[in-house]
C-alpha positions in Angstrom: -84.4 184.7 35.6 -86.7 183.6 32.6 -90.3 183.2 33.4 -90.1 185.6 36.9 -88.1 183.0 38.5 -88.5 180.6 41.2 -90.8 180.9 44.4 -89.2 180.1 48.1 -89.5 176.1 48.5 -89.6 175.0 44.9 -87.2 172.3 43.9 -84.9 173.3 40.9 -86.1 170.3 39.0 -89.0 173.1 37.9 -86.2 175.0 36.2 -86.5 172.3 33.7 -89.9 174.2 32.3 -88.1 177.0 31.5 -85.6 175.1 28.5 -86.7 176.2 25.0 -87.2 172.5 24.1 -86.8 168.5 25.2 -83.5 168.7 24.5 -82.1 171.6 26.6 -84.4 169.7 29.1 -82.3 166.9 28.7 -79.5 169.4 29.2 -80.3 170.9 32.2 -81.3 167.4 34.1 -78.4 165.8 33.2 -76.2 168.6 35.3 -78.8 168.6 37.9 -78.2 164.9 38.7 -74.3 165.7 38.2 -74.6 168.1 40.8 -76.8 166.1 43.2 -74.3 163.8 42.9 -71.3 166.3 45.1 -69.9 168.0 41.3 -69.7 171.3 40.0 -71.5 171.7 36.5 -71.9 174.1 33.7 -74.0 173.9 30.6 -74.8 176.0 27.9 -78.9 176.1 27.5 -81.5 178.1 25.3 -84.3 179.3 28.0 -87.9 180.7 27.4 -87.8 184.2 27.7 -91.7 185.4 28.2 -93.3 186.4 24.9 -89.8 186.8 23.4 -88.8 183.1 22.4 -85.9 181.8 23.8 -82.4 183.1 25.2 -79.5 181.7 25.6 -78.0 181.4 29.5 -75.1 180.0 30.9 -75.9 178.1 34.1 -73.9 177.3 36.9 -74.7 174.4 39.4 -72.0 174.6 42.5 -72.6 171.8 45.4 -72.2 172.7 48.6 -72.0 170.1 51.7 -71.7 170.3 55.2 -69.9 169.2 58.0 -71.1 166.0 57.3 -70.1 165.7 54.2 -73.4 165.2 53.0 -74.5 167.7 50.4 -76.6 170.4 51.6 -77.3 172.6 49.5 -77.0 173.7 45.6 -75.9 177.1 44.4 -77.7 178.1 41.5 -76.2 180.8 38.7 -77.8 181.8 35.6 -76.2 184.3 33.5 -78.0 185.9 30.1 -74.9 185.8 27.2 -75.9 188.4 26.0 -76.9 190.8 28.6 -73.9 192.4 30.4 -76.3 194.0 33.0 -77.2 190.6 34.1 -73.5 189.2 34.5 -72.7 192.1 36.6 -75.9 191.5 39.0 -74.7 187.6 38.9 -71.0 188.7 39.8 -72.1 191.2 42.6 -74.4 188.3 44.0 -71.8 186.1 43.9 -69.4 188.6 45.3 -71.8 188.8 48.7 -72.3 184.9 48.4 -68.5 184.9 49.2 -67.8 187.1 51.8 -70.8 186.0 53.9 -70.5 182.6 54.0 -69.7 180.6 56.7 -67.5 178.3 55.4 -63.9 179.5 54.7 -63.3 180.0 51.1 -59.8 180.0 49.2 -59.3 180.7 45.4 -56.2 180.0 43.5 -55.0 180.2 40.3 -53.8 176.9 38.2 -50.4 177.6 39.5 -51.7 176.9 43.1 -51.6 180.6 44.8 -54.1 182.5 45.9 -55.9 185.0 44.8 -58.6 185.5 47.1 -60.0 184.2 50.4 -63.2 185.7 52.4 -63.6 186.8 55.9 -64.3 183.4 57.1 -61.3 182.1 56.2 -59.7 184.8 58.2 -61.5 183.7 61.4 -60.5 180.5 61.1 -57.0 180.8 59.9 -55.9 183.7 61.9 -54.4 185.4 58.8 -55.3 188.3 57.0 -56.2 188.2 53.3 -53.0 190.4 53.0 -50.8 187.7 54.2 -51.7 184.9 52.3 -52.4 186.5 48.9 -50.2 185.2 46.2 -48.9 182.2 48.7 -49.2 178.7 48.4 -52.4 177.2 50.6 -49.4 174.6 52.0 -48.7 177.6 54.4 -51.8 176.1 55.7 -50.6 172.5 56.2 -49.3 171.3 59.8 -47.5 168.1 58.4 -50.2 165.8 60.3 -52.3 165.0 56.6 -51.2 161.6 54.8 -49.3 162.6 51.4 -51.9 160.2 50.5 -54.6 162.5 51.0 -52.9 165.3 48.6 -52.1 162.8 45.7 -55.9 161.5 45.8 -57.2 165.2 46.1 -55.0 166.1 42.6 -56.1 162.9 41.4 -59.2 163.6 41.6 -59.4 166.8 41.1 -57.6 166.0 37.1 -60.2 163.5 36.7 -63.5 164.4 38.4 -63.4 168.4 38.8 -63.7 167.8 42.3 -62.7 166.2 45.8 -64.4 165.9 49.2 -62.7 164.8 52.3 -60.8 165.9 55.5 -57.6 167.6 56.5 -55.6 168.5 59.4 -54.0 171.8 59.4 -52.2 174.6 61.5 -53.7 178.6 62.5 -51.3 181.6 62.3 -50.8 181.0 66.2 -49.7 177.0 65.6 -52.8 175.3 67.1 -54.0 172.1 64.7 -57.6 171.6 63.8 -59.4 169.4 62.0 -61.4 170.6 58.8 -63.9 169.2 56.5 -63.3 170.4 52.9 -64.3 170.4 49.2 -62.3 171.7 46.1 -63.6 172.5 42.4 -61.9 172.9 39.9 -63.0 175.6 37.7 -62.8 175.4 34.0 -63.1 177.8 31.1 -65.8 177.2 27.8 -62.8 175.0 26.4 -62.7 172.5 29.3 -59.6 173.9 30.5 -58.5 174.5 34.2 -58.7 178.7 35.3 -58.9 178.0 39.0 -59.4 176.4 42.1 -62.4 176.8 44.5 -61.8 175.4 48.3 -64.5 175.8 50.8 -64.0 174.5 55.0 -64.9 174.2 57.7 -63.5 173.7 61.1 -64.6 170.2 62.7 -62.7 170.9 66.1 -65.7 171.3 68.1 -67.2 168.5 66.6 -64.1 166.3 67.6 -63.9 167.3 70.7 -67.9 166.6 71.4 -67.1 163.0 70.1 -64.6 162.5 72.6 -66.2 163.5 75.3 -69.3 161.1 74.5 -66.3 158.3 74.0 -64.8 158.8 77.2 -68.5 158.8 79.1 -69.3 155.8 77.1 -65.8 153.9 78.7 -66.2 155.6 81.8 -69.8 155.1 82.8 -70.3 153.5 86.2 
Protein backbone atom coordinates (compact mmCIF):
# COMPACT_ATOMS: atom_id res chain seq x y z
CA UNK A 1 0.00 0.00 0.00
CA UNK A 2 1.33 3.61 -0.70
CA UNK A 3 2.59 5.48 2.26
CA UNK A 4 3.19 1.99 4.54
CA UNK A 5 -0.44 1.49 4.68
CA UNK A 6 -3.01 1.68 7.28
CA UNK A 7 -2.65 1.07 11.13
CA UNK A 8 -5.31 -1.48 12.99
CA UNK A 9 -8.47 0.91 13.84
CA UNK A 10 -8.06 3.64 11.30
CA UNK A 11 -11.17 4.43 9.23
CA UNK A 12 -10.53 4.17 5.41
CA UNK A 13 -11.69 7.75 4.99
CA UNK A 14 -7.63 8.36 5.78
CA UNK A 15 -6.91 6.54 2.50
CA UNK A 16 -8.13 9.72 1.03
CA UNK A 17 -4.42 11.31 2.03
CA UNK A 18 -2.80 9.04 -0.03
CA UNK A 19 -4.62 10.43 -3.69
CA UNK A 20 -1.99 12.30 -5.86
CA UNK A 21 -4.42 15.37 -5.87
CA UNK A 22 -8.09 16.94 -4.84
CA UNK A 23 -9.43 15.33 -7.54
CA UNK A 24 -8.53 11.53 -7.11
CA UNK A 25 -9.68 12.66 -3.55
CA UNK A 26 -12.84 13.32 -4.91
CA UNK A 27 -12.48 9.99 -6.57
CA UNK A 28 -11.89 7.92 -3.96
CA UNK A 29 -14.82 9.49 -1.50
CA UNK A 30 -17.24 9.35 -3.90
CA UNK A 31 -16.83 5.26 -4.02
CA UNK A 32 -16.34 5.19 -0.38
CA UNK A 33 -19.91 6.62 0.20
CA UNK A 34 -21.06 4.22 -2.80
CA UNK A 35 -19.92 1.51 -0.78
CA UNK A 36 -21.14 2.69 2.61
CA UNK A 37 -24.11 2.76 0.99
CA UNK A 38 -24.42 -1.72 0.50
CA UNK A 39 -22.56 -1.42 -3.47
CA UNK A 40 -19.58 -2.82 -4.87
CA UNK A 41 -17.18 -0.03 -6.41
CA UNK A 42 -14.15 0.34 -8.53
CA UNK A 43 -12.23 3.36 -9.46
CA UNK A 44 -9.20 4.10 -11.22
CA UNK A 45 -6.89 6.53 -8.87
CA UNK A 46 -3.26 8.09 -9.07
CA UNK A 47 -1.78 7.48 -5.34
CA UNK A 48 1.38 8.99 -3.64
CA UNK A 49 3.95 6.66 -3.76
CA UNK A 50 6.73 7.89 -1.06
CA UNK A 51 9.46 10.02 -2.66
CA UNK A 52 8.56 8.61 -6.06
CA UNK A 53 5.40 10.78 -7.07
CA UNK A 54 2.39 9.12 -7.77
CA UNK A 55 1.15 5.57 -9.07
CA UNK A 56 -1.53 4.56 -10.49
CA UNK A 57 -3.86 1.76 -8.51
CA UNK A 58 -6.90 0.16 -9.17
CA UNK A 59 -9.10 -0.03 -5.99
CA UNK A 60 -11.69 -2.28 -5.10
CA UNK A 61 -14.34 -1.47 -2.36
CA UNK A 62 -16.62 -4.82 -1.83
CA UNK A 63 -19.49 -4.42 1.03
CA UNK A 64 -20.06 -7.00 3.08
CA UNK A 65 -23.30 -7.29 5.59
CA UNK A 66 -24.43 -9.50 8.02
CA UNK A 67 -27.15 -11.40 9.13
CA UNK A 68 -28.90 -8.42 9.62
CA UNK A 69 -28.57 -7.06 6.67
CA UNK A 70 -26.89 -4.20 7.97
CA UNK A 71 -23.47 -3.67 6.42
CA UNK A 72 -20.66 -4.82 8.45
CA UNK A 73 -17.88 -4.51 7.09
CA UNK A 74 -15.89 -3.18 3.82
CA UNK A 75 -13.30 -5.17 1.88
CA UNK A 76 -10.62 -3.08 0.78
CA UNK A 77 -8.29 -4.03 -2.61
CA UNK A 78 -5.68 -2.04 -4.01
CA UNK A 79 -3.77 -3.28 -6.81
CA UNK A 80 -0.46 -1.33 -8.44
CA UNK A 81 -1.21 -1.39 -12.63
CA UNK A 82 1.83 -1.71 -13.16
CA UNK A 83 3.31 -4.03 -10.80
CA UNK A 84 2.50 -7.78 -11.50
CA UNK A 85 4.16 -8.78 -8.14
CA UNK A 86 1.54 -6.83 -6.33
CA UNK A 87 -1.57 -8.32 -8.30
CA UNK A 88 -0.44 -11.77 -7.51
CA UNK A 89 -0.02 -10.84 -3.59
CA UNK A 90 -3.77 -9.11 -4.05
CA UNK A 91 -5.11 -12.42 -5.82
CA UNK A 92 -3.42 -14.82 -3.23
CA UNK A 93 -5.03 -12.60 -0.37
CA UNK A 94 -8.08 -12.68 -1.94
CA UNK A 95 -7.85 -16.35 -2.66
CA UNK A 96 -7.55 -16.95 1.43
CA UNK A 97 -10.24 -14.14 1.90
CA UNK A 98 -12.48 -16.75 0.03
CA UNK A 99 -11.95 -19.90 1.37
CA UNK A 100 -12.04 -18.78 5.00
CA UNK A 101 -14.90 -16.96 5.16
CA UNK A 102 -17.80 -17.73 6.96
CA UNK A 103 -20.30 -16.78 4.74
CA UNK A 104 -20.94 -19.21 1.81
CA UNK A 105 -19.62 -17.88 -1.40
CA UNK A 106 -20.78 -18.84 -5.03
CA UNK A 107 -19.19 -17.37 -8.34
CA UNK A 108 -20.71 -17.69 -11.72
CA UNK A 109 -20.11 -16.72 -14.90
CA UNK A 110 -22.62 -14.21 -17.02
CA UNK A 111 -24.28 -17.31 -18.22
CA UNK A 112 -25.37 -18.17 -14.67
CA UNK A 113 -23.10 -21.43 -13.74
CA UNK A 114 -20.67 -21.69 -11.47
CA UNK A 115 -17.37 -21.60 -11.43
CA UNK A 116 -16.33 -21.66 -7.93
CA UNK A 117 -17.81 -21.92 -4.42
CA UNK A 118 -15.61 -22.12 -1.04
CA UNK A 119 -15.71 -24.50 1.85
CA UNK A 120 -18.44 -22.67 3.50
CA UNK A 121 -20.75 -23.08 1.04
CA UNK A 122 -20.06 -26.76 1.30
CA UNK A 123 -21.03 -26.84 4.93
CA UNK A 124 -24.04 -25.34 4.42
CA UNK A 125 -25.16 -26.87 1.16
CA UNK A 126 -24.16 -30.35 1.75
CA UNK A 127 -22.47 -30.51 -1.71
CA UNK A 128 -19.15 -30.70 -2.79
CA UNK A 129 -17.54 -28.07 -5.10
CA UNK A 130 -17.30 -31.08 -7.56
CA UNK A 131 -21.03 -31.37 -7.79
CA UNK A 132 -22.10 -28.16 -8.42
CA UNK A 133 -19.37 -26.78 -10.68
CA UNK A 134 -20.57 -25.76 -14.08
CA UNK A 135 -24.47 -26.00 -12.69
CA UNK A 136 -26.98 -23.62 -12.36
CA UNK A 137 -27.29 -22.06 -8.49
CA UNK A 138 -31.34 -23.01 -9.15
CA UNK A 139 -30.08 -26.56 -8.04
CA UNK A 140 -30.20 -24.63 -4.95
CA UNK A 141 -33.75 -23.44 -5.01
CA UNK A 142 -36.65 -25.47 -2.96
CA UNK A 143 -39.57 -23.75 -4.86
CA UNK A 144 -40.70 -21.86 -1.51
CA UNK A 145 -39.00 -18.15 -2.88
CA UNK A 146 -41.64 -15.78 -4.64
CA UNK A 147 -40.69 -15.58 -8.49
CA UNK A 148 -40.93 -12.09 -7.32
CA UNK A 149 -37.97 -12.26 -5.40
CA UNK A 150 -35.78 -13.60 -8.57
CA UNK A 151 -37.21 -10.83 -11.04
CA UNK A 152 -36.28 -7.97 -8.43
CA UNK A 153 -32.82 -9.57 -7.70
CA UNK A 154 -32.03 -9.49 -11.83
CA UNK A 155 -33.69 -6.22 -11.81
CA UNK A 156 -31.62 -4.98 -9.73
CA UNK A 157 -28.74 -6.58 -10.18
CA UNK A 158 -28.97 -4.91 -14.34
CA UNK A 159 -29.52 -1.68 -12.73
CA UNK A 160 -27.65 -1.26 -9.47
CA UNK A 161 -24.71 -3.97 -9.56
CA UNK A 162 -26.20 -5.37 -6.67
CA UNK A 163 -29.13 -6.94 -4.50
CA UNK A 164 -29.66 -7.69 -0.75
CA UNK A 165 -32.41 -9.72 0.52
CA UNK A 166 -33.57 -13.28 1.71
CA UNK A 167 -34.21 -16.63 0.19
CA UNK A 168 -35.51 -19.96 1.07
CA UNK A 169 -33.68 -22.86 -0.29
CA UNK A 170 -33.07 -26.71 -0.08
CA UNK A 171 -29.48 -28.92 1.24
CA UNK A 172 -28.25 -31.87 -0.72
CA UNK A 173 -30.27 -34.04 1.89
CA UNK A 174 -33.79 -31.92 1.23
CA UNK A 175 -34.07 -29.94 4.49
CA UNK A 176 -35.19 -25.99 3.69
CA UNK A 177 -33.45 -23.15 5.33
CA UNK A 178 -33.70 -19.76 5.43
CA UNK A 179 -30.65 -17.53 4.15
CA UNK A 180 -29.75 -14.03 4.15
CA UNK A 181 -27.83 -13.09 0.84
CA UNK A 182 -26.12 -10.44 -1.33
CA UNK A 183 -25.13 -10.63 -5.04
CA UNK A 184 -22.51 -8.34 -7.03
CA UNK A 185 -22.32 -8.12 -10.11
CA UNK A 186 -18.79 -7.90 -11.32
CA UNK A 187 -17.85 -5.87 -14.23
CA UNK A 188 -14.80 -5.50 -16.46
CA UNK A 189 -12.86 -1.75 -17.24
CA UNK A 190 -15.65 -1.30 -19.99
CA UNK A 191 -18.65 -1.53 -17.67
CA UNK A 192 -19.56 -4.83 -18.82
CA UNK A 193 -20.84 -7.80 -16.82
CA UNK A 194 -17.79 -10.87 -16.21
CA UNK A 195 -19.45 -12.38 -13.22
CA UNK A 196 -21.45 -12.86 -10.41
CA UNK A 197 -20.49 -12.76 -6.70
CA UNK A 198 -23.14 -14.33 -4.04
CA UNK A 199 -22.25 -14.50 -0.48
CA UNK A 200 -24.96 -16.30 2.53
CA UNK A 201 -25.65 -17.10 5.20
CA UNK A 202 -27.85 -19.53 6.97
CA UNK A 203 -30.69 -17.68 9.23
CA UNK A 204 -32.14 -21.10 10.48
CA UNK A 205 -31.03 -20.69 13.88
CA UNK A 206 -31.93 -17.35 13.99
CA UNK A 207 -35.62 -18.31 12.94
CA UNK A 208 -35.92 -20.80 15.10
CA UNK A 209 -34.65 -18.48 18.25
CA UNK A 210 -37.53 -16.05 17.07
CA UNK A 211 -40.08 -18.57 17.40
CA UNK A 212 -39.38 -19.77 20.44
CA UNK A 213 -39.38 -16.06 22.04
CA UNK A 214 -43.00 -15.81 19.94
CA UNK A 215 -44.36 -18.80 21.47
CA UNK A 216 -43.16 -17.78 25.27
CA UNK A 217 -44.48 -14.36 24.51
CA UNK A 218 -48.27 -16.11 23.64
CA UNK A 219 -47.74 -18.60 26.09
CA UNK A 220 -46.71 -16.85 29.24
CA UNK A 221 -48.79 -17.50 32.31
Amino acid sequence: FPNGGLELGQPLTACEGWCADPQAQAAFAAALSTAQAGKTARLEVALQDGDQGSTPFEVNLVPIAGTDGQLREILLSMVSLGARQAAERSSSLFARLFELSNDGIIITDTHNRIVAVNDAFSAMTGYAREEVLGRNPRLLSSGQTPRETYQEMWLSLEREGFWRGEVIDRRKDGRTYPKAMTVSAIRDRQGSTVNYVANFSDLSRDREAEAKLLYLARHDT
